[in-house]
C-alpha positions in Angstrom: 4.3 -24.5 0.5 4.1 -21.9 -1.8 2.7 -18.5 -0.7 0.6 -15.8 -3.0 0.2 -12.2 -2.8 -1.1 -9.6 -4.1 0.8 -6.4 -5.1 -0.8 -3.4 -5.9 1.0 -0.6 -8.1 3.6 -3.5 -8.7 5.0 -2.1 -11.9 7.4 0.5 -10.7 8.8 2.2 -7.5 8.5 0.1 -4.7 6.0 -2.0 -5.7 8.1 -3.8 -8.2 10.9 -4.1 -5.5 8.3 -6.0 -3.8 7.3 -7.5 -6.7 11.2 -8.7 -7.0 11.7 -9.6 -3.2 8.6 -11.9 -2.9 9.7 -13.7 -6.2 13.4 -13.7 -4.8 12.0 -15.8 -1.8 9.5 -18.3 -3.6 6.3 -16.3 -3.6 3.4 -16.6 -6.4 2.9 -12.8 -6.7 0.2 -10.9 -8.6 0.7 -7.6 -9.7 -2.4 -5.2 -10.0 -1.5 -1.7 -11.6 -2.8 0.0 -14.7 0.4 -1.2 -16.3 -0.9 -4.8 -15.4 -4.6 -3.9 -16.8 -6.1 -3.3 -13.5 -7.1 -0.1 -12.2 -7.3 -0.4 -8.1 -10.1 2.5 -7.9 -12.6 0.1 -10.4 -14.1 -1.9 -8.0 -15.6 -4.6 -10.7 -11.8 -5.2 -11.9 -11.0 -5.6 -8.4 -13.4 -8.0 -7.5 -12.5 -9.9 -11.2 -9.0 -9.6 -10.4 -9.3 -11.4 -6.6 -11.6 -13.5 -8.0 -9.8 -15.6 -9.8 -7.6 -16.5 -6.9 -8.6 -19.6 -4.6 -6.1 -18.4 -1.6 -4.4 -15.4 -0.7 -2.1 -15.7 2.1 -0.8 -11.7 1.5 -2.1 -8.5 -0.1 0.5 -5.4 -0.4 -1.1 -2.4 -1.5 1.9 0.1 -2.4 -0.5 1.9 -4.9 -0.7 5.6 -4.7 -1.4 8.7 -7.2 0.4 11.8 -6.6 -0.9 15.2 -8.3 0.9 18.3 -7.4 -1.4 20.9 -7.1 -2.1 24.0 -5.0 -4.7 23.5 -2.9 -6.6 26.4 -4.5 -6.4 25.5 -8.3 -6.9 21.6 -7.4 -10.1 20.2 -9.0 -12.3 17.4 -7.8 -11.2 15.4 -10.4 -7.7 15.8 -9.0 -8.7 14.9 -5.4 -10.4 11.7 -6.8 -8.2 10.4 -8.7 -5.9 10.6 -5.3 -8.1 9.3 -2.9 -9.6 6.8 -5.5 -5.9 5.0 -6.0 -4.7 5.6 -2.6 -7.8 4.8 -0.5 -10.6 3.6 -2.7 -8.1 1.1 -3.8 -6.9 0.2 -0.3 -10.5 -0.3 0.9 -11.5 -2.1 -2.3 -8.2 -5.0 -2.4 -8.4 -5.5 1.3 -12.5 -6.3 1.8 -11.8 -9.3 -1.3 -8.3 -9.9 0.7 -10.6 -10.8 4.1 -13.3 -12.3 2.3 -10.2 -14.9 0.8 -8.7 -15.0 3.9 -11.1 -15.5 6.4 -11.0 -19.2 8.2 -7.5 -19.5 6.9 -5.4 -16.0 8.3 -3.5 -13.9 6.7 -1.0 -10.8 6.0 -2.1 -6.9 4.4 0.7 -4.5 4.1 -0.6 -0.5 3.6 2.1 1.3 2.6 1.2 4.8 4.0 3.6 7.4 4.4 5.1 10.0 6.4 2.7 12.4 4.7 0.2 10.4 6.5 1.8 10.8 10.0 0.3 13.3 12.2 2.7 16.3 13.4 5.4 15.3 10.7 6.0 17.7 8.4 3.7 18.2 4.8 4.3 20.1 1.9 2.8 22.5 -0.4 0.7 21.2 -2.8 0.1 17.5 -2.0 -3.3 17.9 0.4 -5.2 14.9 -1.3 -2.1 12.5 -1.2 -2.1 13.7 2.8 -4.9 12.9 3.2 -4.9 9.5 1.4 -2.4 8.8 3.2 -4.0 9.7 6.5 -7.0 7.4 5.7 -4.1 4.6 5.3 -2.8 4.9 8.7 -6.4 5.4 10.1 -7.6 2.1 8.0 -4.4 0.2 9.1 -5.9 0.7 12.8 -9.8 -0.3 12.0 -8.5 -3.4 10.0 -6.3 -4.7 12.6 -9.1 -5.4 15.3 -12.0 -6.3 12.9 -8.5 -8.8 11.3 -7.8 -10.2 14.6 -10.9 -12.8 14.9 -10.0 -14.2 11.4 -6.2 -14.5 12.0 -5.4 -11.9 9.3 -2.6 -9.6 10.5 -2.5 -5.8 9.1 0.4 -3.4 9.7 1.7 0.0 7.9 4.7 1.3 6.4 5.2 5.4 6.5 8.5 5.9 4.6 9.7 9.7 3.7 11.6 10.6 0.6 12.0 7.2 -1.0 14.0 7.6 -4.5 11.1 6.6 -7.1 9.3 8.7 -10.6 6.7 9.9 -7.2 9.4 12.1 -5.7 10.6 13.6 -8.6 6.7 14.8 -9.0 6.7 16.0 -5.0 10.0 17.8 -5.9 10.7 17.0 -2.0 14.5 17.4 -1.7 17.0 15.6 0.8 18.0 12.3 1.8 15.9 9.8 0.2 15.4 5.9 1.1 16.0 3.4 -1.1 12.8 1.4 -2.8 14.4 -2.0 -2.0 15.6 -0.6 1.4 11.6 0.0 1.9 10.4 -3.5 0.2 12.7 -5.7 2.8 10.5 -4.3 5.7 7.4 -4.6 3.8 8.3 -8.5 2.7 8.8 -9.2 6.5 5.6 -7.4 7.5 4.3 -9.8 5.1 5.8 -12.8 5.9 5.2 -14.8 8.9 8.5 -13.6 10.5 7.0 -10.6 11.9 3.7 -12.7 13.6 2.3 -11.7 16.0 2.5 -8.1 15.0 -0.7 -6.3 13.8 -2.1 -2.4 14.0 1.6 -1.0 14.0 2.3 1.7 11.5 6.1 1.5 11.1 8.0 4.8 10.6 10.6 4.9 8.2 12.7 8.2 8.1 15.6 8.8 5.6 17.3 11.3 8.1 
């Protein structure tokens, strides 16, 4: 049987690992970035876009928007356009995920980050990709319980530095991860491999 996902920000960094990896192992996979034509913060494209599916058995949201700012000089167009990629987007592609997926089970994959994890460290000039990514670890929780009664399984990723176009814009130096090392762990989150896992939020530190 053929599985399908959904991949958001599938068009570069490690999205299109993902992309690559599902393919690799036989999935259907549907890439939703701006690239692709869809913007993830637009909920009528969303809701078009998941539309035109008749299953889901996996949605992979890897989008995120990154604006280096300091915290003083950012505008509200700035902070929107972070929370509305990152979270918006998150909250958008997984309510059509559960309505698809409800009565039949399946998998959602946030990729969150570090940045997201409480008492690790943050950087200058990044406060609305923090707290996107906050929201992602916090949404990761809440979908996980109200997920459990329809068999639909939702877990995190929170890598660190992973070598994409993103960290050259954090201009975070160090050890970096790997997209495909990243996209391996989400595939198996996604995959039924990793059943009966659910809620977790799985730490991935370069050092």
């Amino acid at each position: 049987m053929t599985r399908t996902a959904v991949v958001t920000g599938g068009s570069g960094g490690i999205g299109s690992e993902v992309v690559s990896e599902l393919r690799a192992r036989g999935w259907n996979v549907i890439s939703l970035s701006r690239r692709d034509g869809t913007d993830v913060s637009d909920e009528d494209a969303v809701v078009s876009a998941f539309g035109r599916l008749d299953s889901l058995d996996s949605l992979i949201h890897c989008a995120a928007e990154l604006i280096k700012r300091p915290f003083a000089d950012m505008t509200a167009e700035d902070w929107d356009a972070q929370l509305g990629v990152g979270l918006r987007g998150a909250f958008l592609c997984s309510r059509e995920a559960f309505r698809l997926m409800r009565g039949r089970g399946g998998t959602i994959v946030i990729v969150s980050s570090l940045s997201g994890v409480f008492g690790a460290e943050k950087f200058p000039g990044m406060a609305a990709y923090v707290a996107a990514k906050s929201g992602l670890a916090g949404l990761t929780e809440a979908l996980a319980v109200e997920g459990r009664e329809h068999g639909i399984r939702v877990n995190a990723v929170s890598p660190g530095a992973v070598d994409t176009p993103m960290l050259r814009v954090a201009g975070v130096e160090g050890p970096a991860l790997e997209p495909a090392e990243v996209a391996r762990v989400i595939v198996w989150l996604a995959s039924p491999e990793s059943a009966p896992l659910s809620g977790a939020n799985l730490r991935m530190d370069p050092s």
